[in-house]
N, C-alpha and C positions, 0 to 999 in steps of 0.2 A: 495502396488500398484506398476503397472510397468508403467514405459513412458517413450516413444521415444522422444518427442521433448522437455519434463523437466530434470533437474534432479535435485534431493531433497537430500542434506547430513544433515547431524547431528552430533551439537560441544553441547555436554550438553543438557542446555533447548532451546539452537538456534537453528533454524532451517535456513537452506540457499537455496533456490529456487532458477535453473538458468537457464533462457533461454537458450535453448541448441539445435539452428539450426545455426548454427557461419559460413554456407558457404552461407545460405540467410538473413544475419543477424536479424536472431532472426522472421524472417517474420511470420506472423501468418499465422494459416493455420487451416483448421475443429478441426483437430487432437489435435493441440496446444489450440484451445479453450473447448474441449472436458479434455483434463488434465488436464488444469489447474482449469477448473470449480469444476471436481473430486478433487482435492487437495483442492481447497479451502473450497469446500462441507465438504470434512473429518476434516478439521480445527475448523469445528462448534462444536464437543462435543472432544475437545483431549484437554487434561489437562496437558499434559506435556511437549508440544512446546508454550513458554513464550513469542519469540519473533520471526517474521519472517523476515529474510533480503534477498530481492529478487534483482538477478542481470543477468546480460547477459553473452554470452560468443562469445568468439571472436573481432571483432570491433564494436560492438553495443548493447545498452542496446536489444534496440527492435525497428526496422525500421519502423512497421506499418502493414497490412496487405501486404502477399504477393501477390503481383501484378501480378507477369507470373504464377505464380500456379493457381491464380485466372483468370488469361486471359484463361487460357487453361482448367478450369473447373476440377480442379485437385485439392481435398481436402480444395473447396474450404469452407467460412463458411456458414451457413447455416440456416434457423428459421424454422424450423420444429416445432410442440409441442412434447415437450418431449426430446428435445435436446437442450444441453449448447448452446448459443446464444453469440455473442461479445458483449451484453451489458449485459449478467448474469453477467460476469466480476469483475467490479467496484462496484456491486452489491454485489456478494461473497465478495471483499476484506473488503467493508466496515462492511458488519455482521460478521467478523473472530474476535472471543474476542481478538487474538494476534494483538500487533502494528506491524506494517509492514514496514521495510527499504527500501526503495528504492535506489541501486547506482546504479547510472549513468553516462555512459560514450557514446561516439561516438552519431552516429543517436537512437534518440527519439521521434518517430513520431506517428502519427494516434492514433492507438491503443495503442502502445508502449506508447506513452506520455497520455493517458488516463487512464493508466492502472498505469503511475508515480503518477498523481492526486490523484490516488483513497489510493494510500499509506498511512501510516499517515505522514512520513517523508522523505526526499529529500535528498539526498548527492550526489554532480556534479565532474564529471574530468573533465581537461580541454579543455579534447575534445569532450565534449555534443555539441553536436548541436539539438534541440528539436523545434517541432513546431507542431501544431495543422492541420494537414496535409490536414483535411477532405475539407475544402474551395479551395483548390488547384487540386482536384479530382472532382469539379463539385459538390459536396457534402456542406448538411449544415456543418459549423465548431460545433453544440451543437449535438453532440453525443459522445454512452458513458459511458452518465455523466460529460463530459468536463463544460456543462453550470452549474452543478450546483456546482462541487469541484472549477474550477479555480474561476471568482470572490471572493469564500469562502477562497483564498487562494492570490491570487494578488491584490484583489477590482475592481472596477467593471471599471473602466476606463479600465487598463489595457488589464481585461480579455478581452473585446471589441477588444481591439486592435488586441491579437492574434487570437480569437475566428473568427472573420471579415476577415483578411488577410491572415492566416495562416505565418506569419512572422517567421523566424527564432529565436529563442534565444540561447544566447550562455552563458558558466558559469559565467562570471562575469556580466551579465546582471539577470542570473536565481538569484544571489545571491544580487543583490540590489532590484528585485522586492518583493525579499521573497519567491520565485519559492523552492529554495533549503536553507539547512539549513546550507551546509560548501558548500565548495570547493576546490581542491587540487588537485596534478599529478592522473593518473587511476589507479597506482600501489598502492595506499595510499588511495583510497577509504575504505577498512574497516577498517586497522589503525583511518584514522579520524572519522569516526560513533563507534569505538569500545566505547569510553568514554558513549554514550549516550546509547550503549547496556548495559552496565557495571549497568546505573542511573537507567534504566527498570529491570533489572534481581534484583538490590536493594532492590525495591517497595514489598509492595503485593500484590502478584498473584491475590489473588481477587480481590482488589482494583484498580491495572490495569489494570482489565476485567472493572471492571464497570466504570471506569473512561472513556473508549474508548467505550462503549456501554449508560453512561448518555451523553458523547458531542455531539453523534451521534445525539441521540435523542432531542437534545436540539436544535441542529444547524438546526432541520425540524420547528420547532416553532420558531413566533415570540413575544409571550407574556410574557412577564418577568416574572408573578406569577406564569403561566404553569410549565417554564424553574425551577423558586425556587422549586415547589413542585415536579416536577421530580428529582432533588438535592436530596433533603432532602429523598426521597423513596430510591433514591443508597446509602444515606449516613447511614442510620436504618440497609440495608443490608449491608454494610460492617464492624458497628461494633459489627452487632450478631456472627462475625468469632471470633469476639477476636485479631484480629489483633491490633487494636489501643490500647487497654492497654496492648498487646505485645510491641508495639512501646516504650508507655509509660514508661512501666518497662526496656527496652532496655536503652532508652536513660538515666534515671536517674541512672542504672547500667553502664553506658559507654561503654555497648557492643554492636554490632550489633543485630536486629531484628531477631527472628526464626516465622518468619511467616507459618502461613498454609497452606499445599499445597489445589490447587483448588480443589473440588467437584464441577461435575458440576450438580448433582442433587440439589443444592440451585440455580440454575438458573431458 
């Protein structure tokens, strides 16, 4: 695929996604939601991108919808049927079997900071500034998906707090509520999440599909024997790979795991 307002390289089985409109920082636009829906669409059956780390380029993760593009009716977004929407979004990221990084630096707002939510994981420079932008535009602050990732992510006091206000936060605040999982200078954002790609690329493939696809599903329920018996159904399918007396055999031999690569016809 080609796009204008992404761009997508490739180190091995990572893949790196990065906003790439750096003179309106990162604004979203039809266009931008129209790509990245596509990319995350193609993410649902691709077997050989394990992990995605999505970032920005320029001074901002992602500002939020573009504003003068949209005052001027100029690519702006759209709900047509049959067209990516700004809430497929959050939607795409959470169905993509790969975990998805998020770094973060400079403004992180609206959608920008909706679209950090929907990640599975958080990594801040110190000069995030993020906030839940939509309360501050006249707008409810639950959309998204803001209402239903943040609480799931901060508790419900907080989420209020920003959800309500549209408050700013900043990285030593994102990393005491739990917002992000490190924090460090913007040069040194993949340095510090490299370790945690490193503990994902580890794993098995399959087993970190289903592992990101049973919490999903678990986290929509609230019944503890539902939640067990959704367990136990990913746990049957993981160890028909043979991964786990791969593991077994590995660890009693003292060498690393040769896992299987995914088929995604056992899906």
């Amino acid at each position: 695929m080609t796009f204008t307002t992404i761009d997508v390289q490739r180190r091995d089985a990572v893949e790196f996604l990065t906003l790439n409109r750096p003179d309106r920082m990162n604004g979203i636009t039809q266009t931008m939601v129209r790509e990245l829906g596509e990319y995350f669409t193609a993410k649902q059956t691709d077997t050989t991108t394990r992990v995605i780390v999505m970032r920005g380029s320029g001074r901002a993760f992602c500002a939020g919808l573009d504003i003068k593009a949209h005052a001027a009716g100029d690519d702006r977004p759209v709900f047509r049927p049959g067209e990516y929407s700004l809430s497929d979004l959050p939607v795409l990221m959470r169905r993509a079997p790969q975990p998805i990084i998020a770094l973060l630096h400079g403004g992180v707002a609206g959608g920008g900071f909706a679209m950090a939510l929907a990640a599975d994981f958080r990594f801040a420079g110190h000069s995030v500034k993020m906030n839940d932008a939509f309360a501050r535009i006249g707008m409810s602050g639950c959309e998204m998906g803001v209402s239903f990732h943040l609480p799931r992510i901060v508790g419900d006091t907080v989420a209020r707090e920003l959800i309500y206000t549209g408050r700013y936060v900043d990285a030593q605040r994102a990393l005491e509520i739990g917002l992000v999982s490190g924090i460090c200078d913007d040069d040194e954002l993949l340095a510090t999440a490299q370790p945690l790609i490193d503990d994902l690329l580890a794993v098995s493939p399959f087993g970190l599909v289903q592992s990101k696809r049973t919490l999903n599903r678990c986290l929509d329920v609230d019944d503890l024997e539902t939640v067990i018996g959704i367990e136990l159904g990913a746990q049957r399918e993981c160890q028909e790979t043979g991964d786990f007396t791969e593991a077994i055999a590995a660890f009693v031999a003292k060498r690393p795991p040769m896992f299987r690569p995914l088929d995604r016809s056992r899906d």
